[in-house]
Structure formats: C-alpha cells, structure tokens
N, C-alpha and C positions, 0 to 999 in steps of 0.2 A: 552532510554526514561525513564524519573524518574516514578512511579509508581504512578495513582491515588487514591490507595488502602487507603492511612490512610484519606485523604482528603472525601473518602466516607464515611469512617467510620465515620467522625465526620459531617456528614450532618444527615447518620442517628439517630446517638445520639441526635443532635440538636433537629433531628425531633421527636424524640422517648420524649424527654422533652416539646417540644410545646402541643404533644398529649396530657398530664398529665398535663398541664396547670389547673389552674381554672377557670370555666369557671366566667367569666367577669359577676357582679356586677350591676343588672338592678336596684337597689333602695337600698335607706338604711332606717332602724327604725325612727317612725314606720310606721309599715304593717300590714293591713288585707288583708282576703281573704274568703269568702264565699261561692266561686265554684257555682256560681250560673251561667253557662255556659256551653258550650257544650266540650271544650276542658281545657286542663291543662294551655297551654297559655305560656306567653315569660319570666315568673317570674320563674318557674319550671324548672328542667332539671332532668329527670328523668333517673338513670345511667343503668336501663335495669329491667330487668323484668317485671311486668303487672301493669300499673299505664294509668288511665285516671279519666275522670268525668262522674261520673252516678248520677242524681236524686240530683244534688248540693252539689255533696261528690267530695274530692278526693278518689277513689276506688281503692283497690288493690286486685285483689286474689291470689296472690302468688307473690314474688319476689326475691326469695331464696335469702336476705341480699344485694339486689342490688337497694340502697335509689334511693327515690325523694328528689333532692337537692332544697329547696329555695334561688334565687339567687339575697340574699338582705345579704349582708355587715350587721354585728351583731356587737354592742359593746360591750366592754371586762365586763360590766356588763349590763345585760340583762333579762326581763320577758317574757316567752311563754306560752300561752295559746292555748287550740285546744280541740275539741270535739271526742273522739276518740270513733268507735262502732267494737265489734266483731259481726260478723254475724251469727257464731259459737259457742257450748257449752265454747271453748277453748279462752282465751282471748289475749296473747299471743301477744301481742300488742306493738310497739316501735316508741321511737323518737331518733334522734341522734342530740346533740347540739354541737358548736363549732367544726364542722367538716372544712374538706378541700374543701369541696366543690363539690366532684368527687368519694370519697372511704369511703366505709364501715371500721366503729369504727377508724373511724378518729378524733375522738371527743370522747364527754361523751354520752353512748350508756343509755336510759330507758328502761326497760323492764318491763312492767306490765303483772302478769298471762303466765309469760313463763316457760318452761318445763312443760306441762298438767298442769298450773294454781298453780305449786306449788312453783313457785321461784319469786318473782318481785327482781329487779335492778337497781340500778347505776352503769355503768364499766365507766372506763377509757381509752381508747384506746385497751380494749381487754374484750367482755362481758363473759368471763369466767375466768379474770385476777382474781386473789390470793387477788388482793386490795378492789373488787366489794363490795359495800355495800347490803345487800341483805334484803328481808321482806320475815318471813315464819311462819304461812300459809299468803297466799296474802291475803286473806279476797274480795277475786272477784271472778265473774262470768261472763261467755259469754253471749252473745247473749242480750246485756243491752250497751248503752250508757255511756262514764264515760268523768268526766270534766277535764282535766290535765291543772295542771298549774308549770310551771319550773320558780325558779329567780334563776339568778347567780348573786353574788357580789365577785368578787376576787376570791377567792378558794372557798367560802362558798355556797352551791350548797341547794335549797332545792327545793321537790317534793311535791307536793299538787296533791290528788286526792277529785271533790269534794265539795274542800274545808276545805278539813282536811288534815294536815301534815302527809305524807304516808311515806316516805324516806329525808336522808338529806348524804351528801357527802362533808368531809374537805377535798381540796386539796393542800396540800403545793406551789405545783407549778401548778397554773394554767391554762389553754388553753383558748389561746384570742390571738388576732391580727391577722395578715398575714396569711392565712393557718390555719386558727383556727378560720372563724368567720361567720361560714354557717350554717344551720338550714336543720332537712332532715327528713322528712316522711320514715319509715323503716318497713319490713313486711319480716316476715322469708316466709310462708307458710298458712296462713289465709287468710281470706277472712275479710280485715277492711273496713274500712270508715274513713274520716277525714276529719273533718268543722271547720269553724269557726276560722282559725287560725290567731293568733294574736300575734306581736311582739314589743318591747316597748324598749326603755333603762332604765334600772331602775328603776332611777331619775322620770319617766314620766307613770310609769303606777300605772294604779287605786289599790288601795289594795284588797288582797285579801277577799273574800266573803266567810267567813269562815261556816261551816255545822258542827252541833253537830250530825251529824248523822256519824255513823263509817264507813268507807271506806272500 
C-alpha cells in the first residue's frame, strides 16, 4: 500500500496557509468609525489581546503587540486620522499602516511617546529596525488626548500630531497593494483609547488643520 504520508503533509500545509490568510476585505476607503456602540463589530478583527468598546472608544489595556486590524482595503496612497488618548502618565501609543492584515510590523509601525515617553517613531517592518525614523525628546505627555494624522503618497510618508508636522519617512520602496493595505490599532502594554477613525485616498481628503501650537 503506497503511503499517505506526503499527501497529509500537504493538506496541512494547505491548511497551515489558509489560516494565515487575510482576513477578507468588508469595505474600502473611505471610512469612519466613531465606536459609538457596544461591540467592535464586523469591520475589526482584533488578532488577540484586550480590545473592545467602552464609553465610544476603541479601548485597549494591554495587548502585548497583538493589533486590531481594520478590515477595509487601503490605497497605495492614503490619509488617516484617529483621536488617540493615553489613560496613563506614559503615552506610548501606536498605529500600524499598510499591514497584512493579521501580523504585527507588517507595515509602517507609529510610535508616539514610546520607551517611557522618550522615543516617538516611524519603522518599517521592524520598530526597532536601524532605518526607524525617530523624534527625541517627543515633546508628549500621558494622560491627554492627541490628534494623529498619517498621509502616505508613494514612499513619502508624513506624521502630523495636532496638526503640526511631528515626523516624516522617505521610502524608496514602498508598502502598498496585496498584503500591504490594512490599517491596525496597536497597544504594547497601556491602557489607550481610539476614536474618531477616519480613512481617505489621498486625492479625497480634506487638508490638513494645521496648529501653531508645538506638538
């Protein structure tokens, strides 16, 4: 009798690749979202740790690096905006853009007020990569609401806290399309909040509302 050994093998692999799947695509740009509800809902897919809605937030108190993915299809150039609150001295706050859909710093990782509030970031598929664009001192504090706004155009990446230009990120070779065009609420060990989230193509969002007041 020939053996069914290799034929299992490649069922589990099959399977082991469906799991890893992205999950599937409920809308595309653009998108709001105001959490003015009791649950996270069918747009969300939260890949594990402590994520639900309290009080018109998306709320997190801990998720040791393990995002809430939004599962709206992003074009390769794109505006996000979101209301982001630490609840904490420590601000330590993050979004992840042009992810996969599924996995942490699968994308371009933001880090505002992380490491006890002394490092903010841009990475790129690694938030302690050698390439990381960095702001030091951050010029933030915990337990205060801040306004983030991301646009990407092609490689040209810039961060707005605000309303003031906080960070900016050239990348030669960009992250967009297939496997690169997902949106993700991310929370090392804090306790955030996030409202107000808002996603645009480019082309199609209002300009920035710019603040003389320093970030």
């Amino acid at each position: 009798m020939r053996s069914s050994l290799p034929a299992l093998g490649v069922a589990l692999l099959m399977g082991l690749v469906a799991c890893k799947k992205q999950p599937e695509a409920v809308k595309s740009a653009p998108f709001s979202d105001d959490f003015e509800r009791a649950e996270l809902g069918p747009d969300w897919f939260p890949s594990g740790g402590h994520w639900i809605v309290e009080r018109g937030a998306a709320y997190s108190t801990g998720a040791n690096n393990a995002p809430c993915f939004l599962k709206v299809s992003l074009p390769a150039d794109v505006v996000v905006e979101a209301d982001i609150t630490s609840e904490t001295p420590l601000v330590d706050a993050k979004l992840e853009l042009m992810t996969d859909g599924r996995t942490h710093q699968s994308g371009y990782i933001f880090i505002l007020g992380g490491w006890s509030n002394t490092i903010s970031a841009i990475a790129r598929l690694d938030e302690h990569g050698a390439d990381r664009r960095e702001r030091r001192p951050t010029n933030v504090v915990g337990e205060r609401t801040y306004h983030w706004r991301i646009e990407k155009k092609g490689g040209d990446i810039k961060w707005y806290i605000d309303g003031q230009l906080y960070l900016t990120f050239d990348d030669p070779k960009p992250l967009d399309g297939p496997g690169h065009d997902r949106l993700a609420l991310s929370n090392w060990q804090n306790r955030l909040r996030y409202d107000n989230v808002r996603v645009w193509p480019y082309a199609d969002a209002p300009p920035v509302k710019t603040s003389t007041a320093a970030p």
